[in-house]
C-alpha positions in Angstrom: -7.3 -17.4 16.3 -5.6 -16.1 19.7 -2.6 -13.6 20.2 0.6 -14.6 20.2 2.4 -15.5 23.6 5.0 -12.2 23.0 2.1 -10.2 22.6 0.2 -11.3 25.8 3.0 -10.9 28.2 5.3 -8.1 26.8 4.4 -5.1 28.6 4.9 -1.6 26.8 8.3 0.7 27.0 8.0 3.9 29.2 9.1 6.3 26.4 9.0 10.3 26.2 8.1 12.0 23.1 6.6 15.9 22.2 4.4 15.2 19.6 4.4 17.8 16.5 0.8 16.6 15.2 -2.7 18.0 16.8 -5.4 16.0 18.4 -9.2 16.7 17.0 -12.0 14.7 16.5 -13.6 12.4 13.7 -17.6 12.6 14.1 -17.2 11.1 18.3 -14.1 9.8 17.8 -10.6 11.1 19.3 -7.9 11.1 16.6 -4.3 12.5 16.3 -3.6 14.1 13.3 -0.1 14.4 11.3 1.3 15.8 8.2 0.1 18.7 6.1 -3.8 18.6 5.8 -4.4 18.4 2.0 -1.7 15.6 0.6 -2.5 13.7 -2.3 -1.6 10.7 0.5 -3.5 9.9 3.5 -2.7 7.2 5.6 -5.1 5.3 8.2 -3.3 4.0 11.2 -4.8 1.3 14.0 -2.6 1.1 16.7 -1.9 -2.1 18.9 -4.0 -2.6 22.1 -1.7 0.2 23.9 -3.4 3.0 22.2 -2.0 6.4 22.0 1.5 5.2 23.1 4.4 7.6 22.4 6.2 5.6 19.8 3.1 5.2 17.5 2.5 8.9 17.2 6.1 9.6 17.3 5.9 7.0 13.7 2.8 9.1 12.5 4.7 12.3 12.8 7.6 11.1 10.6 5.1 9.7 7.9 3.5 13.1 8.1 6.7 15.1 8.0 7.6 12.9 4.8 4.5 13.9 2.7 1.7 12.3 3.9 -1.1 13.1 5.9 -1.7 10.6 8.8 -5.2 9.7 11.2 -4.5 8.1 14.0 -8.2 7.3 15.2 -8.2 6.3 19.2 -10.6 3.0 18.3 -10.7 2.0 22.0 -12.0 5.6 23.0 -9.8 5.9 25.7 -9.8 2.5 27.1 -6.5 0.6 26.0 -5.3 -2.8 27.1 -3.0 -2.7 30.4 -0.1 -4.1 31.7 -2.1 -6.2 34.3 -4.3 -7.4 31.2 -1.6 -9.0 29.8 -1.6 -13.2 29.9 -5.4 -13.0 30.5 -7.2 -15.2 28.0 -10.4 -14.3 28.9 -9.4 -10.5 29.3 -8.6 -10.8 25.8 -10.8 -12.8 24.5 -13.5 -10.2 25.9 -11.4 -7.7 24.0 -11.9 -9.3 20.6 -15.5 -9.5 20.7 -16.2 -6.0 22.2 -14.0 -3.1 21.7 -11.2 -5.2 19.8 -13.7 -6.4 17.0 -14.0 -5.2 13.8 -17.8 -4.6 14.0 -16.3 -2.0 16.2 -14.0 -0.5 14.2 -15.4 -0.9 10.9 -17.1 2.5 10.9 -13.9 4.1 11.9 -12.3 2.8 8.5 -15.4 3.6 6.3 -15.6 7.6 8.0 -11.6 7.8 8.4 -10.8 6.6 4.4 -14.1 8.9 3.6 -12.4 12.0 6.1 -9.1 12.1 4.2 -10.0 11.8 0.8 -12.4 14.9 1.9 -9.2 16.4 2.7 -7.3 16.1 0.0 -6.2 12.9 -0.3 -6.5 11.1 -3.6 -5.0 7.6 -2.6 -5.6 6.3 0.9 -3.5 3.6 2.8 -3.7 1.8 5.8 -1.0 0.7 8.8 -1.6 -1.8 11.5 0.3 -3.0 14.6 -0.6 -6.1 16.3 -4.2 -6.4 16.4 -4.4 -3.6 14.3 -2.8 -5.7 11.8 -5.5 -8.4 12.2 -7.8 -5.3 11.0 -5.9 -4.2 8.2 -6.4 -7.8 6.5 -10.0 -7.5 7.3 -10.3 -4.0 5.9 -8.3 -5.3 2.5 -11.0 -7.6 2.1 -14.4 -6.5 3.2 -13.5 -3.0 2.1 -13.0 -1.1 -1.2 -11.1 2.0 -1.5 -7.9 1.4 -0.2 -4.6 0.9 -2.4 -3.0 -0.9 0.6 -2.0 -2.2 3.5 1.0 -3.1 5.9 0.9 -5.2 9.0 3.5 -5.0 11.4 4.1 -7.3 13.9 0.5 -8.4 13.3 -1.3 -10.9 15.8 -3.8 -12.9 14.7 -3.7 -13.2 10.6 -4.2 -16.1 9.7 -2.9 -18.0 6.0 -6.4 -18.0 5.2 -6.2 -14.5 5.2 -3.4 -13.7 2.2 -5.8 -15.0 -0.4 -8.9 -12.6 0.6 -7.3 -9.4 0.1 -8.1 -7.4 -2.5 -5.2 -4.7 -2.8 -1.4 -5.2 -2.7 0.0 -5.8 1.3 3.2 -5.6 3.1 4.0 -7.9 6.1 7.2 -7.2 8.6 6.5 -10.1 11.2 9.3 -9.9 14.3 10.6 -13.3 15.3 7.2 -14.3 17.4 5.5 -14.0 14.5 4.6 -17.4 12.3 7.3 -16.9 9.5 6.4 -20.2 7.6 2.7 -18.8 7.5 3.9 -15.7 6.2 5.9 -17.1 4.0 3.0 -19.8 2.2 0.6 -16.5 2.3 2.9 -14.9 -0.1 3.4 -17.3 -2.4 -0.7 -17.1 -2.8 -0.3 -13.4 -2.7 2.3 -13.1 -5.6 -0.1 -15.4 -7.9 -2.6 -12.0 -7.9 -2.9 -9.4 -10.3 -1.5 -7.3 -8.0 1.2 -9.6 -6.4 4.4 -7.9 -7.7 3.4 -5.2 -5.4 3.3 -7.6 -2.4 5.8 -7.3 -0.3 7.2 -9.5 2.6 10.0 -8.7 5.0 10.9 -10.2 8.3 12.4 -8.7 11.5 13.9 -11.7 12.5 16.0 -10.2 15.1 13.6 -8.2 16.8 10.5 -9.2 19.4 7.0 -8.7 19.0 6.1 -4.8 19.2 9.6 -3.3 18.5 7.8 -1.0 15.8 5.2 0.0 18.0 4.6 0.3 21.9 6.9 -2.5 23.1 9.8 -0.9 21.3 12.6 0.2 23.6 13.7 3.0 21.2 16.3 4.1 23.8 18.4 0.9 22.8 20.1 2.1 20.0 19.4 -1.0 17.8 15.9 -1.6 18.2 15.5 2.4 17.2 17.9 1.3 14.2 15.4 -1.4 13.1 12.4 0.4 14.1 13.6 3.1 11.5 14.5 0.2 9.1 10.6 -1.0 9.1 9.3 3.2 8.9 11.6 3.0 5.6 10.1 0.4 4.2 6.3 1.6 4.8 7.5 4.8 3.2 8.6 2.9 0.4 6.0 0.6 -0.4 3.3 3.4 -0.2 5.3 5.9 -2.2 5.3 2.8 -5.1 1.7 2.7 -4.1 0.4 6.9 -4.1 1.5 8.9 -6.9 2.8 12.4 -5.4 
């Protein structure tokens, strides 16, 4: 299991954004919060190796401004992947087994999904980008509590991986992504009880990180289809979280 080529040589956009959420704290952890504290629909989101990047908490403010209430956890505590990391095996490999594991990051779901049902929330969702999507596969299976999960541009998943969950997921791979993988996943996925709620649509078009920090949202179209993948997480967890 390794991280695709795109996502170990694309270095992130420069990108300006004033943020409408507030940053707090869970327990230790830096987090950056969005939405209306007290939604029926809270929403977990692990960023790619880039961290707080402007485009991912520009995303978590329009989830929050469209009804749900968004934590953004900072799960390498302030220590994000660089551009001179990038095309380092061993930089990344380190990364996997230390801060980028899910041993590490495990608590954060348990304590974040625990946090915003405290608040409010009655049904709890999570997002991942890149690695984070590697995460949210893990959390679908070793976890309870969550009614789903989307990957974006995910690095890592694996087919094996489709038939573990245990609550419906969404999957928008970009054109680096393994489409034919994706594609025998969710034919296992759609066999589950839940499989009608699976949902599977590629980005084709688009590179590895256009939804997250890699995104040039200046260019007009990659902003088009970054919009086109917020619309359908919006969808699939409004099918998901009653209002």
């Amino acid at each position: 299991m390794s991280f695709p080529s795109a996502c170990c040589n694309t270095p992130p956009v420069v990108a300006n954004y004033t943020t409408k959420g507030e940053y707090g704290k869970l327990g230790d952890l830096d987090c950056y919060f969005a939405g209306k504290k007290g939604s029926k629909r809270g929403l977990f989101v692990n960023y790619d190796v880039f961290a707080f990047h402007p485009n991912v908490l520009q995303l978590c403010d329009i989830l929050g401004s469209l009804g749900f209430y968004v934590l953004l956890p900072d799960l390498l505590r302030g220590v994000p992947l660089t551009m001179p990391d990038l095309g380092k095996p061993k930089v990344l490999e380190a990364f996997m087994q230390n801060a980028g594991s899910w041993e590490t990051s495990k608590g954060a779901y348990v304590q974040g999904q625990e946090y915003l049902r405290n608040s409010g929330a009655t049904s709890v969702g999570i997002i991942g980008f890149c690695w984070g999507g590697r995460h949210v596969a893990t959390a679908l299976e070793k976890l309870d509590g969550f009614v789903g999960g989307a990957i974006v541009h995910p690095a890592m998943v694996t087919s094996d991986d489709f038939g573990k969950v245990k609550a419906p997921l969404m999957a928008l791979p970009s054109k680096d992504e393994d489409m034919e993988m994706f594609k025998n996943g969710f034919a296992e996925l759609k066999t589950k009880p839940f499989g009608a709620q699976c949902r599977l649509e590629s980005f084709e078009d688009m590179t590895h990180g256009f939804c997250g920090a890699r995104g040039d949202w200046s260019d007009p179209v990659v902003a088009k289809r970054a919009n086109d993948a917020i619309q359908l997480l919006v969808t699939f967890f409004n099918d998901l979280m009653p209002n």
